[in-house]
LOMI-469776 format. One record per residue (C-alpha): residue number from 1; residue in three letters; chain; x negated, z negated, y negated. Coordinates in steps of 0.2 Angstrom, whole numbers. Example, Ala and Ser with C-alpha at 12.3 -4.5 7.8 and 13.67 -1.06 7.14 Angstrom:
! residues 2
ATOM pos code unit     x     z     y
ATOM   1  Ala    A   -62   -39    22
ATOM   2  Ser    A   -68   -36     5
***
This chain:
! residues 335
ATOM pos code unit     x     z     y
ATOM   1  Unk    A  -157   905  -404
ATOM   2  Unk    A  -177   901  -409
ATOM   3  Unk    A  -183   916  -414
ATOM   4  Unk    A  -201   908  -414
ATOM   5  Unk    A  -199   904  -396
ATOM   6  Unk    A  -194   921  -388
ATOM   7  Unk    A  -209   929  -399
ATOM   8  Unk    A  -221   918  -390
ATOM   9  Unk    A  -213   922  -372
ATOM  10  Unk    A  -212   939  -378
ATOM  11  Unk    A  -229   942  -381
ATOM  12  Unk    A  -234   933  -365
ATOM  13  Unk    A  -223   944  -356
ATOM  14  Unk    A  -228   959  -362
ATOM  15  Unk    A  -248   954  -360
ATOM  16  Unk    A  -244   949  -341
ATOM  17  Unk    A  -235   966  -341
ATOM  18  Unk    A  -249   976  -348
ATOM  19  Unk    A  -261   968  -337
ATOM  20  Unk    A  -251   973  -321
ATOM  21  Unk    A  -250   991  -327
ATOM  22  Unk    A  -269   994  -330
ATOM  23  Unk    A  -274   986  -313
ATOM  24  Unk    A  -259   995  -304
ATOM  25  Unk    A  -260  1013  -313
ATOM  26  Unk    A  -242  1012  -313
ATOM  27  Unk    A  -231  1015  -328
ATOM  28  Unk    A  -226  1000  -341
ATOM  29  Unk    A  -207  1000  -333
ATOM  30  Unk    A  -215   998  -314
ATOM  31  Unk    A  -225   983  -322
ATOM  32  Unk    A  -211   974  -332
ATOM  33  Unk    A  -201   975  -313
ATOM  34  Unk    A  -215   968  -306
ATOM  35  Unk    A  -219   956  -319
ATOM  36  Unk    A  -200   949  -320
ATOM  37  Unk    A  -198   950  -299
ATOM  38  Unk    A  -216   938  -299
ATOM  39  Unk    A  -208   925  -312
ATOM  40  Unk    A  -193   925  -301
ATOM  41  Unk    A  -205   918  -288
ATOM  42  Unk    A  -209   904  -300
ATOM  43  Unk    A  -225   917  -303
ATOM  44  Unk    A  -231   919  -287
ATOM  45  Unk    A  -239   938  -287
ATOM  46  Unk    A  -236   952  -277
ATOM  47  Unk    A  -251   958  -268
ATOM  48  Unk    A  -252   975  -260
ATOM  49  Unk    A  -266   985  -254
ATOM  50  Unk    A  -276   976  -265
ATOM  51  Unk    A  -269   975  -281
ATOM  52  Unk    A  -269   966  -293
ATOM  53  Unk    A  -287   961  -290
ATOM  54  Unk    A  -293   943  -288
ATOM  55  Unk    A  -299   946  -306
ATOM  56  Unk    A  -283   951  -315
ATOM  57  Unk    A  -274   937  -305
ATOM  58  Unk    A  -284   924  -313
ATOM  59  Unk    A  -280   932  -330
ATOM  60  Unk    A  -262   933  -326
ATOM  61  Unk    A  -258   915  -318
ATOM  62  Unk    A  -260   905  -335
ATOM  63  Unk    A  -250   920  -344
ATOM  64  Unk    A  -236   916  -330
ATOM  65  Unk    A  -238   896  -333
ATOM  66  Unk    A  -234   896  -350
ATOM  67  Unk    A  -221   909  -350
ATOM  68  Unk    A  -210   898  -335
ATOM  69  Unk    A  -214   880  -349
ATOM  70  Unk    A  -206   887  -362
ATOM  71  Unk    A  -189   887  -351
ATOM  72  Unk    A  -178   901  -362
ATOM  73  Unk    A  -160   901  -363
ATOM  74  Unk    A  -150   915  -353
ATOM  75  Unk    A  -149   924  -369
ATOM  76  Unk    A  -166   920  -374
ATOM  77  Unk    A  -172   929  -359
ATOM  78  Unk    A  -163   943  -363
ATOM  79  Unk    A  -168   944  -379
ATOM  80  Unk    A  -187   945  -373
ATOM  81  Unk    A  -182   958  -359
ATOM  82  Unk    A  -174   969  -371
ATOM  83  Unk    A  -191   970  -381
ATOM  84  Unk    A  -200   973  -366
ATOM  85  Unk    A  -190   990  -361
ATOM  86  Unk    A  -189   994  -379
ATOM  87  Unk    A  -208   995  -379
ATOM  88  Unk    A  -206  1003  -361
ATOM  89  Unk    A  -195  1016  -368
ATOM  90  Unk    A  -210  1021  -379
ATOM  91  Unk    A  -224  1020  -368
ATOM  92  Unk    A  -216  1030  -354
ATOM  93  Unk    A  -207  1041  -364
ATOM  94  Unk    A  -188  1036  -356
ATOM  95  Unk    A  -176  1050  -358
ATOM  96  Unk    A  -161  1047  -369
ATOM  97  Unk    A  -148  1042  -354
ATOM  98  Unk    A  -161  1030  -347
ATOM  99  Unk    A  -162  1018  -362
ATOM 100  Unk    A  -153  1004  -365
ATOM 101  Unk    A  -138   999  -376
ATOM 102  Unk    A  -142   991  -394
ATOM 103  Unk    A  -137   974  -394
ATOM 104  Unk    A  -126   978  -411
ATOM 105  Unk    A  -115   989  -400
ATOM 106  Unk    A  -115   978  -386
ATOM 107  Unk    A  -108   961  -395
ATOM 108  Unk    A   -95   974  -402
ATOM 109  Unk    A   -90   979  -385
ATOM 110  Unk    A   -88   960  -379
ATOM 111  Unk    A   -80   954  -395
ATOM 112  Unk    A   -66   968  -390
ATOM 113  Unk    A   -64   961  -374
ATOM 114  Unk    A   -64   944  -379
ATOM 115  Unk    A   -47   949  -388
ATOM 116  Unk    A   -42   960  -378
ATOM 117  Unk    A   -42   950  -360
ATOM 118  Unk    A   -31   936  -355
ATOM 119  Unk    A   -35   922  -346
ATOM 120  Unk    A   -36   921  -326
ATOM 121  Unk    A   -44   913  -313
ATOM 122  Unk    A   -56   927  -310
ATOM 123  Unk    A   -61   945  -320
ATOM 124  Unk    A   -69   956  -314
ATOM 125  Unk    A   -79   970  -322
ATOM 126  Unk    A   -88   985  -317
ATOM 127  Unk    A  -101   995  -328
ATOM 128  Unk    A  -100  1012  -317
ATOM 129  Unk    A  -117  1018  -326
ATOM 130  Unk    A  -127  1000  -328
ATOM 131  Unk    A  -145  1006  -330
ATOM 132  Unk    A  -156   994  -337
ATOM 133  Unk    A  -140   979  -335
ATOM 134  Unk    A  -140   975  -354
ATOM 135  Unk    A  -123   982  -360
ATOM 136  Unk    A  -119   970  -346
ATOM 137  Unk    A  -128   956  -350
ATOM 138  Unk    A  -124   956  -367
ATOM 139  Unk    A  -107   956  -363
ATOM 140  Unk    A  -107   944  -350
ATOM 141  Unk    A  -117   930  -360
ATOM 142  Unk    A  -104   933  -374
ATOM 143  Unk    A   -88   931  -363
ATOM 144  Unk    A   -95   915  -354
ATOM 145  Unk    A   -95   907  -371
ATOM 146  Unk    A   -76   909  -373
ATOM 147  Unk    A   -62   907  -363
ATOM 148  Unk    A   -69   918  -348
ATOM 149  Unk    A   -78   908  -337
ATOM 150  Unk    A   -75   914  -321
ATOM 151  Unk    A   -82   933  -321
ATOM 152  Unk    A   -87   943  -306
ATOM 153  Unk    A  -100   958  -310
ATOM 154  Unk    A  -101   973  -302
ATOM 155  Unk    A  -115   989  -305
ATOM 156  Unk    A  -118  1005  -299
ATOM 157  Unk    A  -132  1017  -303
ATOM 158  Unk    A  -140  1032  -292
ATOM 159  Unk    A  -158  1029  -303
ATOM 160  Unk    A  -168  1018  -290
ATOM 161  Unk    A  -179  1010  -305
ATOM 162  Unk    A  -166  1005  -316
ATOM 163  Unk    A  -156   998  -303
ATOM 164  Unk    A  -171   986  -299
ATOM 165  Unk    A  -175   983  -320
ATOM 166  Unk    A  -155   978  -319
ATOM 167  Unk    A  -157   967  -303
ATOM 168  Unk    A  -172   959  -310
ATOM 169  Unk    A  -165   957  -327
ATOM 170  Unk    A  -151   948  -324
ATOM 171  Unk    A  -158   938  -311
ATOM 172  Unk    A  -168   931  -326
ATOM 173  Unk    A  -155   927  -334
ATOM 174  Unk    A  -146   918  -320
ATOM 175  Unk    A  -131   929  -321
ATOM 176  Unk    A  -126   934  -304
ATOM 177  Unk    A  -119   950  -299
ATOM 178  Unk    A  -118   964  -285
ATOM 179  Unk    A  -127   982  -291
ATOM 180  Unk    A  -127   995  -279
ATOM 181  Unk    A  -141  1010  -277
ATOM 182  Unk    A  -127  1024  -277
ATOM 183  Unk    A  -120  1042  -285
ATOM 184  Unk    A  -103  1034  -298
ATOM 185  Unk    A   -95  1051  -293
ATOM 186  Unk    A   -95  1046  -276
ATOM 187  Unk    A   -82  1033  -266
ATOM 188  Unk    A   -86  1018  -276
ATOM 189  Unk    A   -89  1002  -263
ATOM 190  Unk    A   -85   992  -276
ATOM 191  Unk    A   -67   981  -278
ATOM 192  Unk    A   -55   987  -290
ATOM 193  Unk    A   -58   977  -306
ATOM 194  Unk    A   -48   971  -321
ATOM 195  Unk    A   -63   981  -333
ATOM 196  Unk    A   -76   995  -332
ATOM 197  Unk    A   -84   995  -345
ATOM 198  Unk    A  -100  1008  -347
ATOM 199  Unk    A  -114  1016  -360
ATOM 200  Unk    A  -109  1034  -351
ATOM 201  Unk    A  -122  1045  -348
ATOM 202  Unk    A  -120  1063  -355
ATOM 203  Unk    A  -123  1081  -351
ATOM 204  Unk    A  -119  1091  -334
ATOM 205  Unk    A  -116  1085  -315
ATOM 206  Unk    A  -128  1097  -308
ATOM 207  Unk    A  -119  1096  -288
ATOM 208  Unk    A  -103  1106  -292
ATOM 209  Unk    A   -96  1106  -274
ATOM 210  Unk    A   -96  1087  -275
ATOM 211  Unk    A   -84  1086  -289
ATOM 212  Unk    A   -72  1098  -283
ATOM 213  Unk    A   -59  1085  -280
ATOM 214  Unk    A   -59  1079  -299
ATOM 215  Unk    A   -48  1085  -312
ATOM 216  Unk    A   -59  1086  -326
ATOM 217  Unk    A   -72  1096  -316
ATOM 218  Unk    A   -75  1113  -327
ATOM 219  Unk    A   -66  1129  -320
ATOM 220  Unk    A   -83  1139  -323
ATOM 221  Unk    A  -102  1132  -322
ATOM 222  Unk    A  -106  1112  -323
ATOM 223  Unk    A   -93  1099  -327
ATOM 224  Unk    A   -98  1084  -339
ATOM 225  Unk    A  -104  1071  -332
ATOM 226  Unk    A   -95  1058  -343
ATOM 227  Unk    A   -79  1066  -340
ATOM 228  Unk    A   -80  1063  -321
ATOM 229  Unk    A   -87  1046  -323
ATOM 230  Unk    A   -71  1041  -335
ATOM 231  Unk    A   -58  1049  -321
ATOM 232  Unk    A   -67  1041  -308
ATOM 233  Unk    A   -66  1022  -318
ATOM 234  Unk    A   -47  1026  -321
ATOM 235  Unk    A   -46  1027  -301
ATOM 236  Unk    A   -58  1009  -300
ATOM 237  Unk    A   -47  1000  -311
ATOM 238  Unk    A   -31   987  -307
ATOM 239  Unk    A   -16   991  -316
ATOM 240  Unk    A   -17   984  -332
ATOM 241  Unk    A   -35   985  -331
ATOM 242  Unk    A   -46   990  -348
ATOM 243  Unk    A   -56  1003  -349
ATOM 244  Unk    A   -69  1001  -363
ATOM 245  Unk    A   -82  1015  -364
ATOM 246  Unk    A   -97  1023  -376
ATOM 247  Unk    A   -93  1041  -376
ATOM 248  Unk    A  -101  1057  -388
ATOM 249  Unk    A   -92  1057  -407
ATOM 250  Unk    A   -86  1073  -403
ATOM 251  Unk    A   -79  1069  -385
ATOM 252  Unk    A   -62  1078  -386
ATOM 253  Unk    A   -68  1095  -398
ATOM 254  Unk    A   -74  1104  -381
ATOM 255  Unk    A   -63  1117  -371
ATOM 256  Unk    A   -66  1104  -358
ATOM 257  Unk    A   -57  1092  -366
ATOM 258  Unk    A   -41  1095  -363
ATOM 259  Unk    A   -40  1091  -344
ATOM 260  Unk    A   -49  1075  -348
ATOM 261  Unk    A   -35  1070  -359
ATOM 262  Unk    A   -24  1074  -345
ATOM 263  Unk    A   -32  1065  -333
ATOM 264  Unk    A   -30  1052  -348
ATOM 265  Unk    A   -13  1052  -351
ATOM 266  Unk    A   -11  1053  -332
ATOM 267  Unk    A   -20  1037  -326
ATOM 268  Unk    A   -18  1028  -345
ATOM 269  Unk    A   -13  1023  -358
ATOM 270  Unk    A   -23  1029  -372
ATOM 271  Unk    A   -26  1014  -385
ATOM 272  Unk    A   -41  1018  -395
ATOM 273  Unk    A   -55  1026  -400
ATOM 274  Unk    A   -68  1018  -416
ATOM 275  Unk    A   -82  1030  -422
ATOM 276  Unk    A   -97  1017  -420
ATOM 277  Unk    A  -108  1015  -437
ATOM 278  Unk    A  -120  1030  -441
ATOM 279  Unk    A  -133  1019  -446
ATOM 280  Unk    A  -137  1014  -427
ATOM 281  Unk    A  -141  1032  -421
ATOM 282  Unk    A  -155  1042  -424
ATOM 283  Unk    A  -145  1057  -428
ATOM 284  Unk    A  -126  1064  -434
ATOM 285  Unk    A  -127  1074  -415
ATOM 286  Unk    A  -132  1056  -407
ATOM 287  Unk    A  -118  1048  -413
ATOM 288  Unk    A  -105  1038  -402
ATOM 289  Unk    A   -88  1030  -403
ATOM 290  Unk    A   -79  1017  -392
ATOM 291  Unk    A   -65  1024  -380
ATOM 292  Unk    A   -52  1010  -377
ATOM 293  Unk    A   -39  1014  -361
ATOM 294  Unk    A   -28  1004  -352
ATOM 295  Unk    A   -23  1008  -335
ATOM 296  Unk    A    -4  1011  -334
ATOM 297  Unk    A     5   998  -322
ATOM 298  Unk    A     7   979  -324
ATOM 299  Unk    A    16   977  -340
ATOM 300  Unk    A     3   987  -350
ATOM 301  Unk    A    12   995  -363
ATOM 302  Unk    A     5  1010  -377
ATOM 303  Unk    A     1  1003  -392
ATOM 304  Unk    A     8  1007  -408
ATOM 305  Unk    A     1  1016  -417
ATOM 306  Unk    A   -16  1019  -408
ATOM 307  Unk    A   -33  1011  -419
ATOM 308  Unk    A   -41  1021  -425
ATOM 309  Unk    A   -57  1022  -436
ATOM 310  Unk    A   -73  1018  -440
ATOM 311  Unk    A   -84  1004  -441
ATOM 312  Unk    A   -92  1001  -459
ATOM 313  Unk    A  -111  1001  -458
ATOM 314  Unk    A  -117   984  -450
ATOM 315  Unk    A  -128   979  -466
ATOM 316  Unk    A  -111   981  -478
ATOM 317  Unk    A  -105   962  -469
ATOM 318  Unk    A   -90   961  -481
ATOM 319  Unk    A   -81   978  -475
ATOM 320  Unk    A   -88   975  -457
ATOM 321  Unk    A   -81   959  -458
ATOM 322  Unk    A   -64   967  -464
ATOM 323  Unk    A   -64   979  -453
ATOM 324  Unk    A   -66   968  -439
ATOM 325  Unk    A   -52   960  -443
ATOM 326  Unk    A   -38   976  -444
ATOM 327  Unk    A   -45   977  -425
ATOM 328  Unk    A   -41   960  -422
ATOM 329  Unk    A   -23   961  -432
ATOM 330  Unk    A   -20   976  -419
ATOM 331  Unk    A   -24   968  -405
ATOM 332  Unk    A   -12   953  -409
ATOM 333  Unk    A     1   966  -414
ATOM 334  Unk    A     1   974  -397
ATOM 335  Unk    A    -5   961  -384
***
């Protein structure tokens, strides 16, 4: 990867972006969409009521040209799209559940799944919560390089504006897949898949009498969100299938808990859960871990004994490297 050449489209990107949001008044989100929607057009602009002006159009064709020249690689692009929302995430103050996945924690996902999954003539995966599309695309660009090279790619969010940063995001990177402007708690209109995989937003499902149907709903006020959205991606999944989610440190010390871990043991085997480093989270509270489960059916089996544990801090490579290899030991001992 040329770390060189994804500065220079970076910075094009982002001036082209910046250009867009001044002459629109929009925010710098609205503008990156609009910016990455025009360069699919092979930088034909969007004109509406207006705007941009001829003026800003003049300044931003040249931008456009030398950003389509330098011709990234899938992951090249995504690499300049990440630092786009990353400064997006600043400039319009995104809320926590809105910003993307770290890439760190993304490749870890897709190296658990490259393990994890056999080979077949088509898997398919879902992120039930895909917001800005790059746990996805991470993921995605990692598998294609192994021995997954047939994957279908579904995504569901009910936020109209990171549905369209995910459409518009992976459309630059030339990965295709169907996203769909809908509530995850609702009948999914998405094909049962071999994974769902999912950064789960957390906190409360504010609409009560639409959950009352779900076994982890809360007896008394709210239910959690991510507890609904696991039960519902146990219902989404093929026998067999993995599910592979990032879920609050803490997920099973709530009262709550213990009819999510029935639903669990219900639907799925349990197989894992790693505490992720502390190093890539802002805070101890912040902190996530990774929940592995397996749908039951199809020969999937409970692994012995479940892994367990906690990834080293990134920057230490010799007990990361360890570490990674206990999970890979463990995965070969139970496939």
């Amino acid at each position: 990867m040329n770390l060189e050449k994804i500065g220079n489209a970076y910075n094009l990107f982002d001036k082209a972006t910046d250009l867009l949001k001044e002459d629109l008044a929009t925010s710098y989100m609205d503008a990156l969409v609009e910016t990455g929607d025009n360069l699919l057009e092979d930088g034909k602009i969007m004109i509406e009521d207006g705007k941009p002006t001829e003026k800003v159009i003049n300044k931003i064709k040249p931008i456009y040209n030398d950003f389509l020249n330098i011709n990234l690689l899938p992951e090249e692009m995504r690499q300049v799209i990440q630092f786009a929302l990353v400064k997006a995430s600043k400039v319009d103050k995104i809320q926590p559940n809105h910003q993307m996945t770290p890439d760190s924690i993304g490749l870890l996902v897709a190296y658990l799944l490259e393990k994890i999954l056999d080979q077949k003539e088509e898997t398919k995966i879902l992120d039930i919560a895909v917001g800005t599309g790059n746990l996805l695309s991470t993921v995605t660009n990692h598998l294609k390089k192994g021995k997954l090279k047939d994957i279908r790619l579904f995504g569901v969010d009910n936020d109209d504006t990171m549905l369209s940063v995910a459409g518009m995001n992976l459309k630059m990177q030339h990965i295709d897949a169907a996203l769909y402007y809908q509530d995850a708690i609702d009948n999914l209109v998405t094909p049962k898949v071999d994974v769902v995989l999912s950064d789960l937003p957390i906190g409360y499902y504010p609409i009560d009498e639409r959950v009352v149907n779900f076994e982890t709903r809360a007896l008394k006020g709210h239910s959690f969100v991510h507890h609904l959205l696991i039960e519902q991606s146990m219902l989404q999944l093929l026998p067999g299938g993995w599910g592979v989610f990032l879920v609050p440190k803490n997920l099973f010390e709530s009262p709550e808990a213990k009819s999510l871990l029935e639903v669990i043991q219900k639907q799925a085997h349990f197989q894992g859960i790693l505490n992720l480093p502390n190093d890539l989270f802002t805070s101890q509270e912040s902190a996530k871990s990774l929940l592995l489960l397996q749908k039951r059916g199809n020969n999937a089996k409970q692994a012995k004994p479940v892994l367990l544990g906690g990834f080293p801090a990134i920057s230490n490579k010799e007990a990361f490297a360890r570490f990674l290899q206990q999970v890979e030991n463990w995965i070969n001992k139970n496939k």
